[in-house]
C-alpha positions as CSV (number, residue, x, y, z in Angstrom):
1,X,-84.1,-78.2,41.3
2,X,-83.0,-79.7,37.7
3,X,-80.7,-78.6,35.1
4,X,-81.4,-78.3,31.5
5,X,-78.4,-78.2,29.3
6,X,-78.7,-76.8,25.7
7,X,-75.5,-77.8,23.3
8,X,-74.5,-75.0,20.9
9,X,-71.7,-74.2,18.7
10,X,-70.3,-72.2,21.1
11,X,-70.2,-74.5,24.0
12,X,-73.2,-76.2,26.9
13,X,-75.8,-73.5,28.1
14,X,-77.0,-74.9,31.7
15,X,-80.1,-73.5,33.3
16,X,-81.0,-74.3,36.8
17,X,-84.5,-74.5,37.1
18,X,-87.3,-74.2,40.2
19,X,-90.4,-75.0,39.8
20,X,-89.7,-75.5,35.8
21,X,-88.7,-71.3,36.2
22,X,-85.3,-70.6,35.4
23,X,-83.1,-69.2,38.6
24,X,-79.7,-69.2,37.1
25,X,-78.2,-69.5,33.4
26,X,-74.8,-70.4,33.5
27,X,-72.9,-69.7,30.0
28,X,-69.4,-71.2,28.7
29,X,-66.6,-68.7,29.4
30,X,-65.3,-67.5,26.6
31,X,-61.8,-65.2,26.1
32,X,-62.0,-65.3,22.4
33,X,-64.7,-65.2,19.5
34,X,-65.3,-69.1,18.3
35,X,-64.1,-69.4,14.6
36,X,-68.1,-71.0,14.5
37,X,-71.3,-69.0,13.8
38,X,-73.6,-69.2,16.8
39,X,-76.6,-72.3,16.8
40,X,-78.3,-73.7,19.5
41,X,-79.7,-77.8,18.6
42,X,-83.5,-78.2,19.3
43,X,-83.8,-74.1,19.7
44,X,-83.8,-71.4,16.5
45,X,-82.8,-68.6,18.5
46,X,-81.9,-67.3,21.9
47,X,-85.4,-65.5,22.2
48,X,-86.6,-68.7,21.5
49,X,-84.9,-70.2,24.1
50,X,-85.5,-67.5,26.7
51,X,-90.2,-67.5,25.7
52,X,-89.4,-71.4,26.2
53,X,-88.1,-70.9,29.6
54,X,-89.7,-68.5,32.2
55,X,-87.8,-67.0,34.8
56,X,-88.6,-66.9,38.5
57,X,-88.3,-63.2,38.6
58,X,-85.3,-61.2,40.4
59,X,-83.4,-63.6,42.1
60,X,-81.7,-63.4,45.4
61,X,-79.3,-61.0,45.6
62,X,-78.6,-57.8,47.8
63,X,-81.4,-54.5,47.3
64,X,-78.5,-52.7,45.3
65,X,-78.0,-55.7,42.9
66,X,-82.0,-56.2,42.8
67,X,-82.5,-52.5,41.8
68,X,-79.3,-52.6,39.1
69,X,-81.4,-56.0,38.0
70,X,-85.0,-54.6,37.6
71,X,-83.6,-51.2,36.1
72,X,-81.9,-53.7,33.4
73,X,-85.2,-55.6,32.9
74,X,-86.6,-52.0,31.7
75,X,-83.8,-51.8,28.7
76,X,-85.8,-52.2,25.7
77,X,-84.7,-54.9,22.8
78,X,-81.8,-53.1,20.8
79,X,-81.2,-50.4,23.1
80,X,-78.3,-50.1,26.0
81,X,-77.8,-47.8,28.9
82,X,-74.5,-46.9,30.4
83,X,-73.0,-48.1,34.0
84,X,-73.8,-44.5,34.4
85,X,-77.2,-44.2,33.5
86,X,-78.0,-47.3,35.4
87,X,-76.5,-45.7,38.6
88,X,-78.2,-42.4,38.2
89,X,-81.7,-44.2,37.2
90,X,-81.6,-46.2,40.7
91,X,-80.6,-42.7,42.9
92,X,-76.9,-43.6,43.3
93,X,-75.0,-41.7,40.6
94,X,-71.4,-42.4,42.1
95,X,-72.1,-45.8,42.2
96,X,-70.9,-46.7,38.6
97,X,-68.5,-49.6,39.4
98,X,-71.0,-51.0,41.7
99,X,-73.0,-51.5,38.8
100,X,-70.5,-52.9,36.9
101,X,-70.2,-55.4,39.6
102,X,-73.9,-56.4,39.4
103,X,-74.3,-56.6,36.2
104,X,-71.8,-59.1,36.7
105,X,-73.4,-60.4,39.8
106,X,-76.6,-61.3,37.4
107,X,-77.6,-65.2,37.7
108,X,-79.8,-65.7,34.2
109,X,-77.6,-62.8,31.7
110,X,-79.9,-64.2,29.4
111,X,-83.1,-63.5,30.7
112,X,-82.1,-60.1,32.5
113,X,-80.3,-58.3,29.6
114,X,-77.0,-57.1,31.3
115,X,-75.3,-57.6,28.1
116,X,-77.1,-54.3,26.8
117,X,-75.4,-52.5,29.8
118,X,-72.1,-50.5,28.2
119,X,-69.3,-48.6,29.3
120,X,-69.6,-44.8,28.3
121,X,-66.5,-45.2,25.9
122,X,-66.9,-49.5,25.1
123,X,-68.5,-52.4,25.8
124,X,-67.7,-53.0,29.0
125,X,-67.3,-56.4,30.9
126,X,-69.2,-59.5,30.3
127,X,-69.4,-62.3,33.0
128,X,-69.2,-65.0,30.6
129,X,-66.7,-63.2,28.5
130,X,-66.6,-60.3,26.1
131,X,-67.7,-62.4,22.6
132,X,-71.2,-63.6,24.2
133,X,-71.6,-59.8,24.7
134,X,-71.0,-59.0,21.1
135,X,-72.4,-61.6,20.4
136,X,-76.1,-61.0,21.9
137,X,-75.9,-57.1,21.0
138,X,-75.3,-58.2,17.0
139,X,-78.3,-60.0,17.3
140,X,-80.2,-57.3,18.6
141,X,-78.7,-55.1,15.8
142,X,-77.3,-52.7,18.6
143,X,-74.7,-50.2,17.3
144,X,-72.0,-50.2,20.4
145,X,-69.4,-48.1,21.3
């Protein structure tokens, strides 16, 4: 395994990498939006970086969290889903905080787009903290709650 660390405005992006596939993307934490617009050096934009870097798939994580992840992976670019919908569209309506959880759970956030997963009346969490979040669904020109 290697790590590749990309230096933005907003702090060091590290991706673990397998067999030059990405297996985990690890992002600064964040509590509050930097007073800096977002730039990556070396990479325009963060589809740039993610069509340079090909993931290894789902990673390793328990069937729930791998069903939360794949039904994520079907989220088109500049739409969201709910905790809700995600629950009901793997067969476990009641299972909304669980979802919640494994969005969190998720080892490359962006490669598997958890940040388009929302609360029914906000945004939700964000593992990495709630201005990456904003932050990815502004450039993705998603309206949120």
């Amino acid at each position: 395994m290697k790590t590749v660390n990309i230096q933005t405005t907003w702090g060091t992006i590290t991706l673990t990498l397998k067999d030059e596939k990405v297996i985990g993307c690890a992002l600064p934490f964040l509590k509050n939006t930097p007073r800096v617009s977002f730039k990556m050096e070396d990479i325009k934009s963060l589809e740039a970086l993610t069509a340079k870097f090909p993931t290894a798939g789902i990673a390793d994580g328990t069937d729930f969290q791998k069903a939360v992840w794949r039904e994520m992976e079907k989220i088109p670019r500049g739409q969201t889903r709910t905790y809700g919908e995600i629950a009901k569209a793997i067969g476990n309506p009641k299972a909304v905080r669980a979802v919640g959880s494994a969005c969190g759970a998720n080892p490359v956030p962006l490669f598997i787009p958890c940040h388009r997963v929302t609360g029914q009346n906000g945004l939700g969490g964000f593992g990495a903290g709630l201005p990456w979040k904003k932050l990815l669904l502004n450039m993705e020109q998603v309206r949120w709650p």
